[in-house]
C-alpha positions in Angstrom: 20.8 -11.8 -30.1 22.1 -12.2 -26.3 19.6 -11.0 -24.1 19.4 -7.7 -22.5 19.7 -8.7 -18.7 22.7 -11.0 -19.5 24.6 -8.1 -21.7 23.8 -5.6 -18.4 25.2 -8.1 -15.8 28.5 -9.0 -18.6 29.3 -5.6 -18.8 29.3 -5.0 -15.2 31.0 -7.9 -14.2 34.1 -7.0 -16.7 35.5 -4.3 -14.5 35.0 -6.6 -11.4 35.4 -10.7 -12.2 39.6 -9.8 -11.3 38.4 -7.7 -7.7 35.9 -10.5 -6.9 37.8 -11.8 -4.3 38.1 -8.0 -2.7 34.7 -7.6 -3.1 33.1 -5.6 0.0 31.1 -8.9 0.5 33.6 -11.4 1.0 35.5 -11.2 4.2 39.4 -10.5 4.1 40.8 -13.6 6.1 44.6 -14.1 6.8 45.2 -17.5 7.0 49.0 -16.8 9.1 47.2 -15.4 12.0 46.8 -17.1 15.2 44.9 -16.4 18.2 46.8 -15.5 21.3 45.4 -14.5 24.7 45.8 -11.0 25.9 47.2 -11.5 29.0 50.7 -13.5 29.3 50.0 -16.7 30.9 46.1 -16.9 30.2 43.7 -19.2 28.4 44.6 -19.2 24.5 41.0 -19.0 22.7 39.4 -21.4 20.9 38.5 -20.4 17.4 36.5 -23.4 17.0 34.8 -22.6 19.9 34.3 -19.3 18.4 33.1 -20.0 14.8 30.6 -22.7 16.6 28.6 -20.1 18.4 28.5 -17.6 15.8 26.8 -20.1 13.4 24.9 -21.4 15.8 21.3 -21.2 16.6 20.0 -17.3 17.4 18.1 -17.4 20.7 14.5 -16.4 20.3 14.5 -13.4 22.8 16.8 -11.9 20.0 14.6 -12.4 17.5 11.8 -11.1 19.6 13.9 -7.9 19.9 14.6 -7.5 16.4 11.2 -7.7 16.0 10.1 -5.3 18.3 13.1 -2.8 17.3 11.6 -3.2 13.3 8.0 -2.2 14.4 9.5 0.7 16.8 11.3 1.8 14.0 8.4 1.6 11.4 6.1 3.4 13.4 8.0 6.3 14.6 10.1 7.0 11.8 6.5 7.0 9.5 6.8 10.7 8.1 10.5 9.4 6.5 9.3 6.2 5.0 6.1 7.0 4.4 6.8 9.1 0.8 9.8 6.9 0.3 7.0 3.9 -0.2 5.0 5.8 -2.6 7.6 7.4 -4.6 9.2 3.8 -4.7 5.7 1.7 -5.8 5.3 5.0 -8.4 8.9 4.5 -9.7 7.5 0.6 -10.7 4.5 1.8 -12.2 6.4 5.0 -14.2 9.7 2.9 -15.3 8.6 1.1 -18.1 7.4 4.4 -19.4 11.2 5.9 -18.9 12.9 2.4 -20.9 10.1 2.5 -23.5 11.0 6.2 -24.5 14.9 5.9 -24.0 14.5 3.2 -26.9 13.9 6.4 -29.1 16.8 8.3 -27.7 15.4 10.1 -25.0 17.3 10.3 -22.0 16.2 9.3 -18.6 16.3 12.5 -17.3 14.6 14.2 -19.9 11.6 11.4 -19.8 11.3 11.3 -16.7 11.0 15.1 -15.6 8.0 15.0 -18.9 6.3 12.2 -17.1 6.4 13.9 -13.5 5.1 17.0 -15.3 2.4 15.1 -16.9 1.4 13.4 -13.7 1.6 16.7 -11.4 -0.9 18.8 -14.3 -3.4 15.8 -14.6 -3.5 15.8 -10.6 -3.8 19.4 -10.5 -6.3 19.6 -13.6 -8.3 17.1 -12.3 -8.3 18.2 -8.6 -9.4 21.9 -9.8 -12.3 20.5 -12.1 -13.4 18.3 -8.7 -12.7 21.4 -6.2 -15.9 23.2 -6.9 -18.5 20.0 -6.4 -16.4 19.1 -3.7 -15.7 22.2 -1.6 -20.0 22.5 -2.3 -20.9 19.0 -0.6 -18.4 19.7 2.2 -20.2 23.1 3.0 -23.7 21.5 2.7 -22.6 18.5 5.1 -24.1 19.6 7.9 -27.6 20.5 6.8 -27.2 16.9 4.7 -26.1 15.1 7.7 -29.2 16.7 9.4 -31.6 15.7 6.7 -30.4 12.4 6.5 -30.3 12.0 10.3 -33.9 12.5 10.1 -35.1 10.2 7.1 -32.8 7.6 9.1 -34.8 8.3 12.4 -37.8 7.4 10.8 -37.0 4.3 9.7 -35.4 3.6 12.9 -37.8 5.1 15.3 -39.5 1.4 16.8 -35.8 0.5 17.6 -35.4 4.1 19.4 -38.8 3.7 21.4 -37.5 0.3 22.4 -34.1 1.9 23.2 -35.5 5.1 25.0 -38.1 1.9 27.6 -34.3 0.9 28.6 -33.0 3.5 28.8 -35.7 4.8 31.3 -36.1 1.5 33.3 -32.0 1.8 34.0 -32.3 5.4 35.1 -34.9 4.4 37.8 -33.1 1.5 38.8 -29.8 3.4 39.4 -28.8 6.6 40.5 -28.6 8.4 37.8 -26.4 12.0 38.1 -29.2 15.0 37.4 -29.8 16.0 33.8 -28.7 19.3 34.2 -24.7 19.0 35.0 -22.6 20.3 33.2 -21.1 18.9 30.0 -17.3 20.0 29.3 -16.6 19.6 25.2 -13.2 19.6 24.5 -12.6 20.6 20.5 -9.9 18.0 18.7 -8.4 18.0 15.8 -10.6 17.7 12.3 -11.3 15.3 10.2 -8.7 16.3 7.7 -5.8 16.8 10.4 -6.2 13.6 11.5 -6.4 11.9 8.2 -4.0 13.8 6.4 -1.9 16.1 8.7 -1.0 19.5 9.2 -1.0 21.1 6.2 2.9 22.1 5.9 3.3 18.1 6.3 1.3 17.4 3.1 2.6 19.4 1.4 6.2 18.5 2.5 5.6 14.9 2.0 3.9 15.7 -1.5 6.5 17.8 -2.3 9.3 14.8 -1.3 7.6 12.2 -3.0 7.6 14.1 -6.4 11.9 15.0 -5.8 12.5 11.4 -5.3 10.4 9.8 -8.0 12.2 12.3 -10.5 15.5 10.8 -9.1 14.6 7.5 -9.2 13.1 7.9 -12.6 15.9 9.8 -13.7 18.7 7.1 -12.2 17.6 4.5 -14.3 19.1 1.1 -13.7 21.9 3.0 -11.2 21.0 1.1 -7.7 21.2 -2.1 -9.9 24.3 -1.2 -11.3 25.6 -0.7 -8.2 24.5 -3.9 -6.7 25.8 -6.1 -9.7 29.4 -4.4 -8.9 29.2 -5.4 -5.2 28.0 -8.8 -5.2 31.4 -11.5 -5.5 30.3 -14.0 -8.3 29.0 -13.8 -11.9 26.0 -16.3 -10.9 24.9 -13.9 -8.4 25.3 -11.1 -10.6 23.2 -12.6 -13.2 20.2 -13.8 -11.0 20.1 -10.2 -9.5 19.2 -8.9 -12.6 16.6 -11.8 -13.5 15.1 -11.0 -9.8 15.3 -7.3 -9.8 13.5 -7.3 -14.0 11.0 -9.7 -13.1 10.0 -8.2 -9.9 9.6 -4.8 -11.4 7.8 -6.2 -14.6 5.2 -7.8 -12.2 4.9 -5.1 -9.5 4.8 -2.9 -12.7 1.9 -4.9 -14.3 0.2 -5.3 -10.5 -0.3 -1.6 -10.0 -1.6 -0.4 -13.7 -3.7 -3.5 -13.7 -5.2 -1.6 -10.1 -5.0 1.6 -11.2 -7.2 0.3 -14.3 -9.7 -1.8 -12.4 -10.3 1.1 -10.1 -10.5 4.1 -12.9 -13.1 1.8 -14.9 -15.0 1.3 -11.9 -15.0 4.8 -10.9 -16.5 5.9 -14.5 -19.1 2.9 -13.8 -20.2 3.9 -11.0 -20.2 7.8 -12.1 -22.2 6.5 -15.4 -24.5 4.6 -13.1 -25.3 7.5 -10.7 -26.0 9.9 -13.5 -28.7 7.6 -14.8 -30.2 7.6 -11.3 -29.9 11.7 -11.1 -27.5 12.0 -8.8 -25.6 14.9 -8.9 -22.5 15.8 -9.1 -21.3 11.9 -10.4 -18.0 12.6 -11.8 -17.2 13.6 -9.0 -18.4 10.0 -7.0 -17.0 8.2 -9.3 -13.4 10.1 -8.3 -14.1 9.2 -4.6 -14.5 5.7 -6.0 -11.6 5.6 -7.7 -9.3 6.5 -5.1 -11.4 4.8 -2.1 -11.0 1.2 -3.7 -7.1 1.4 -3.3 -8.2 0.6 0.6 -9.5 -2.8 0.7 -12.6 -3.4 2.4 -12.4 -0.3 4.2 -12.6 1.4 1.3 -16.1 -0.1 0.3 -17.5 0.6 3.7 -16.5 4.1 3.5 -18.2 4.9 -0.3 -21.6 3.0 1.0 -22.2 5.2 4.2 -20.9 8.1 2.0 -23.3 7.4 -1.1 -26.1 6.3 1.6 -25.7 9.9 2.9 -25.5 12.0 -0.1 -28.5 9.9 -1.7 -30.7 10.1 1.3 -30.1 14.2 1.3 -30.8 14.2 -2.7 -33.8 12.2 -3.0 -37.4 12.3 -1.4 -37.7 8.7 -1.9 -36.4 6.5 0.4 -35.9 3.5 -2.0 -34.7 5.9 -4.6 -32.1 7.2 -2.2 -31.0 3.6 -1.2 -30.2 2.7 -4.3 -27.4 5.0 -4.9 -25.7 3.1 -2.6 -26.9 -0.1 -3.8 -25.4 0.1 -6.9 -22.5 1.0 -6.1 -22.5 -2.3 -3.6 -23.2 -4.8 -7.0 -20.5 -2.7 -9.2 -18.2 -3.9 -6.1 -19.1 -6.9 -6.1 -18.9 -8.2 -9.6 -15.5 -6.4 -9.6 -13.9 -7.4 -6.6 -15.0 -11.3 -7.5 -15.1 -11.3 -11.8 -12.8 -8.6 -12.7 -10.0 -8.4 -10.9 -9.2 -12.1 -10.4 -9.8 -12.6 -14.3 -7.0 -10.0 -14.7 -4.9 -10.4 -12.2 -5.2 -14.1 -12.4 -3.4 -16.4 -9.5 -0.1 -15.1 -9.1 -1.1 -11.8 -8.5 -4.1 -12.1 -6.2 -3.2 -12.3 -2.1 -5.9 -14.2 -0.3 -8.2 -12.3 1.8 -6.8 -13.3 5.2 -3.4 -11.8 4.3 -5.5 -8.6 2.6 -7.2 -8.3 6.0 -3.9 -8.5 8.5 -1.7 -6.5 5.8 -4.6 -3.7 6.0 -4.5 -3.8 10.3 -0.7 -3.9 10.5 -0.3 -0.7 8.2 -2.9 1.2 8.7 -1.8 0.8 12.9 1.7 1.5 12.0 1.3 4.5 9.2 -2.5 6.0 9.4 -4.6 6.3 7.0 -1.8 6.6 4.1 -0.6 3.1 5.2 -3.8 1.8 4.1 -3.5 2.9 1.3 -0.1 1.2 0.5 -1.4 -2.2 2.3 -2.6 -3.8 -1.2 0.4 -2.4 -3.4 3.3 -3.5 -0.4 2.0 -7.1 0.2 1.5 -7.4 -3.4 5.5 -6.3 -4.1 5.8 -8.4 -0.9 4.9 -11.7 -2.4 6.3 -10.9 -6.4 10.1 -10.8 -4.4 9.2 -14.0 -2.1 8.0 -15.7 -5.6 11.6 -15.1 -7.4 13.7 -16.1 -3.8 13.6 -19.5 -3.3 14.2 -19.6 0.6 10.9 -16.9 0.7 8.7 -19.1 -1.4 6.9 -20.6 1.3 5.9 -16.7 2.4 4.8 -16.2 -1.2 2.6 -19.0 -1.0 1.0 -18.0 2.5 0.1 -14.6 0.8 -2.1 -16.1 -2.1 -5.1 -17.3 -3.2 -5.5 -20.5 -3.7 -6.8 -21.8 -6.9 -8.9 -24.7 -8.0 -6.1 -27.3 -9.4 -4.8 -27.1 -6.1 -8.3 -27.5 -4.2 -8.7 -30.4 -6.6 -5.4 -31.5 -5.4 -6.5 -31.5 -1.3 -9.5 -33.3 -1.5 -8.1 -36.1 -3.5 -5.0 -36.8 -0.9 
């Protein structure tokens, strides 16, 4: 039985192997035509000359440029790209779903507006079920942040009588302006504006992302139809389709695999912090869940969040430390057990690249770039692995395992 990839690229390349050589790729070249100078009497040009400097070397202010002219564009067009990413990464994670049901005869179309439905009522369902504990603890912050302020002060206070001495000695050594001049408070943005926008933009964006993942779910193999037809040869036509399969196959498995590891830990942690009294867990276990899609940041986050909530629950300072605590060792044994068992070596970026992928987005897109750090650099390196001229990238971005540790020390 031929295989499914090769039948895709056969059937494509039918129409197209006599218009190969018209293909938009391949320049039209008449061999007749001579150069002549524009002027009568000048210098006749030198297509030698001419073909020599076009292939030659690139100078490395215009790479600098380009460069620079990517980064401009990233950053300021960040509200257009910004749901294209995500409805891109959630057309990886949703496609096998839309093959697996066309194999009993259901459209693309028809699958994949039941699969946006589905997601958009569990998001809602869920997010109405969490809206009451949630809108509850974000009333009550204040009053918590107070209480915890204060259990924090105590166990703080000989570092605060040392910092008030220094205080005091600096004040008498300089001139210090008089305690009573006015302070001017300017009010900013909240917490939420800045984290997640006006609200017309969310909901915009949310409303964009959803359009365009039905589209893309709903296209099907379309944009790889259409780059079979274009490219000139048969060779190329069938390693396109190897490269574009594999790469969503792995990007696919990367980011259910995620999705997974992150759920489970979030019902951990919520299982854990019911056993301690905590209240409200399901809901901690949510902020978990969606938290650990940030790397590193993410954890920071939960712990000062968990440290504050369980300091304003319980009495007991040790008691109230160890709602953070736990969370910390769940972390831990998932972040260095879990995930590398299941993602295993090809799918796990080292932590350096983690680290600079997490800067550069989250300067260029906000908060929601972080978020798409992990999932981009891991799409990043599943396309450099299947190039051959952007292995060497692939291999910068991950972790390196013990055969080839082995390897170094013995040479």
């Amino acid at each position: 039985m031929p295989d499914r990839t090769t039948g895709v690229a056969q059937k494509v390349a039918k129409n197209a192997e006599q218009a190969s050589e018209h293909s938009v790729l391949a320049p039209d070249v008449d061999p007749t035509a001579s150069a002549e100078s524009a002027e009568p009497g000048g210098p006749v040009p030198d297509i030698g000359k001419t073909g020599a400097a076009l292939s030659g070397r690139r100078p490395a202010s215009l790479a600098i440029l380009t460069v620079l002219a990517v980064l401009y564009s990233l950053y300021f067009a960040r509200d257009f790209l910004v749901p294209i990413m995500y409805a891109v990464l959630l057309n990886f994670l949703l496609s096998p779903a839309v093959r697996a049901l066309a194999r009993w005869r259901i459209p693309p179309p028809v699958s994949g507006a039941a699969i946006v439905l589905s997601l958009l009522a569990a998001l809602g369902g869920g997010a109405y079920a969490l809206s009451g504990p949630a809108s509850g603890w974000i009333a009550g912050a204040p009053a918590s942040l107070a209480k915890a302020e204060a259990k924090v002060r105590g166990l703080i206070r000989p570092v605060q009588q040392v910092g008030t001495t220094m205080e005091r000695a600096a004040d008498v050594m300089s001139n210090a302006a008089p305690k009573d001049a006015p302070v001017i408070v300017q009010s900013g943005p909240s917490v939420a504006s800045r984290i997640f926008g006006g609200t017309e933009r969310l909901v915009a964006a949310i409303l964009e992302i959803v359009i365009l993942l039905y589209f893309l779910l709903a296209g099907g193999d379309l944009f790889l139809q259409k780059l079979i037809k274009v490219l000139p040869h048969f060779s190329d036509k069938i390693k396109a389709v190897e490269i574009a399969r594999a790469t969503e196959a792995a990007v696919s498995a990367f980011l259910s695999t995620a999705l997974l590891v992150n759920v489970v830990e979030g019902v951990v942690v919520a299982l854990v912090l019911w056993l301690i009294g905590m209240p409200n867990a399901p809901m901690w276990g949510v902020v978990v869940a969606i938290f650990e899609f940030i790397p590193y940041l993410g954890a920071i986050a939960i712990v000062a969040v968990l440290a504050i909530a369980g300091l304003t629950t319980f009495d007991n300072v040790g008691r109230a430390l160890l709602v953070p605590g736990s969370f910390l060792l769940i972390n831990l044994i998932q972040g260095n057990l879990v995930s590398p068992w299941l993602l295993g070596h090809r799918l796990t970026l080292n932590p350096v690249a983690i680290f600079i992928g997490l800067a550069f987005f989250f300067w260029i897109w906000g908060v929601p770039g972080a978020f798409l750090a992990v999932p981009l650099l891991a799409t990043l390196k599943i396309f450099c692995d299947h190039i051959t001229s952007l292995a060497a990238v692939g291999e910068f971005l991950a972790q390196r395992d013990d055969t080839e540790r082995r390897n170094v020390v013995r040479s």
